[in-house]
Phi, psi and omega in degrees: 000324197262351154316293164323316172296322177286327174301327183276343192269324172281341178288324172301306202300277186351314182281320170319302203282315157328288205277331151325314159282335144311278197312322165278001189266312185312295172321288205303335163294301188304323164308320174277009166252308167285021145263322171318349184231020152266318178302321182276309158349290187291351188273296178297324149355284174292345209254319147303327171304322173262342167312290171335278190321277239280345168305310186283331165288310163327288208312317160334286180281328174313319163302320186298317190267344128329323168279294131030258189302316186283353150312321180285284177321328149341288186300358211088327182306062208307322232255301162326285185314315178312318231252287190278004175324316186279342188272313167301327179280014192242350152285158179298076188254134185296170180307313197300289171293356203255316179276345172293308165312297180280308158330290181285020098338266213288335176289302190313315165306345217259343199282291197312321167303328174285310198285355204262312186317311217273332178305310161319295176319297204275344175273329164293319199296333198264346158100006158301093216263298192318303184305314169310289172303358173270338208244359168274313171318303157357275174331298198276329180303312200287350167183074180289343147265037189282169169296341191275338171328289181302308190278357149313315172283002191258314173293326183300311179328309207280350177254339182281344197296325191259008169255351178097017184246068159323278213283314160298348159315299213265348179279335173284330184308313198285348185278305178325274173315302179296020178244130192257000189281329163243067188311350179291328172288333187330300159299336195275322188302327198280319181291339155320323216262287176335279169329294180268035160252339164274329156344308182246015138105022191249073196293310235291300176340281169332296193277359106049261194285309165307298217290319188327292169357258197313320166276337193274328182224066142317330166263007186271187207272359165271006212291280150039270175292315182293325176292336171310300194299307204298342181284316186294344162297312182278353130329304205268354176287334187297290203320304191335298188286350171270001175241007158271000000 
């Protein structure tokens, strides 16, 4: 009996300590698998936190330099404002401040282009051609699809034409014609073209350019001079060939 009894007493025990040590090895997985998943927790965590701050510093500094800028608009300064524009839209700027910006941009360019236009004009009247084409080039950068373009591009043509830059002349004439926003330039761009295409000795060029006037703008008031010219022209091309 008391054999049995020890004996049972140890099987029990054996077995007690077998499920006991099942049952802790199990806890003990489950612990190291939620602290590995408390860890990554603290991990995305730490990691939105720090996303956040630099979001909340972004933001930070886009007002400062935002408030900033709209000081500058305030004052007037287009030319400032135009210069630093490409450095701000590169901030965290709300939608708001982003259309804001760019709308009053696009205007402050269309302001700096009309005055570069008018500035080129009053530098022809004075016979500074050179200064003038710097100031028509001006011009078409700062809002090269504005409506005032073609003839911007037509006075420029007309001071290189008076610097001896022919060819660059005749690509803005040919820039002129080819253009639907201001048809009224058109013809004066094709008898520009006509000139410095005789300039440089491209009579074929020339009368061209002459014959276009008279069929595409028959009324216009250059139509006259251009059939005048295209005669005197075709007279020296006839001789040229009775004295070849």
């Amino acid at each position: 009996f008391n054999w049995n009894s020890a004996v049972a007493y140890a099987l029990f025990a054996t077995l007690s300590f077998v499920g006991l040590k099942l049952w802790s090895d199990v806890r003990i997985r489950e612990i190291e698998g939620e602290t590995r998943e408390l860890a990554r927790e603290a991990r995305e965590l730490r990691h939105d936190l720090t996303e956040e701050t630099r979001r909340a510093e972004a933001r930070e500094r886009a007002e400062a330099k935002a408030a900033q800028f709209y000081d500058l608009i305030r004052q007037q300064k287009r030319a400032e404002v135009v210069e630093r524009y490409e450095q701000i839209r590169t901030e965290r700027l709300s939608r708001a401040e982003a259309a804001f910006f760019r709308d009053t941009v696009d205007r402050f360019r269309l302001d700096l282009s009309v005055a570069a236009y008018q500035t080129g004009l009053d530098l022809m009247r004075t016979g500074r051609y050179a200064e003038a084409a710097d100031a028509f080039q001006e011009s078409i950068h700062l809002k090269e699809e504005a409506a005032h373009i073609p003839a911007v591009k037509y006075n420029l043509a007309r001071s290189l034409a008076r610097l001896g830059r022919q060819g660059e002349a005749i690509i803005l004439a040919q820039a002129v014609i080819d253009q639907n926003v201001d048809r009224e330039l058109q013809d004066d761009g094709a008898f520009l073209l006509a000139q410095c295409a005789e300039d440089l000795g491209n009579i074929d060029d020339a009368r061209n350019a002459l014959r276009m006037i008279g069929r595409r703008w028959p009324r216009s008031q250059l139509a006259l001079d251009a059939r005048r010219h295209l005669g005197e022209l075709n007279l020296r091309v006839l001789r040229g060939q009775v004295q070849a």
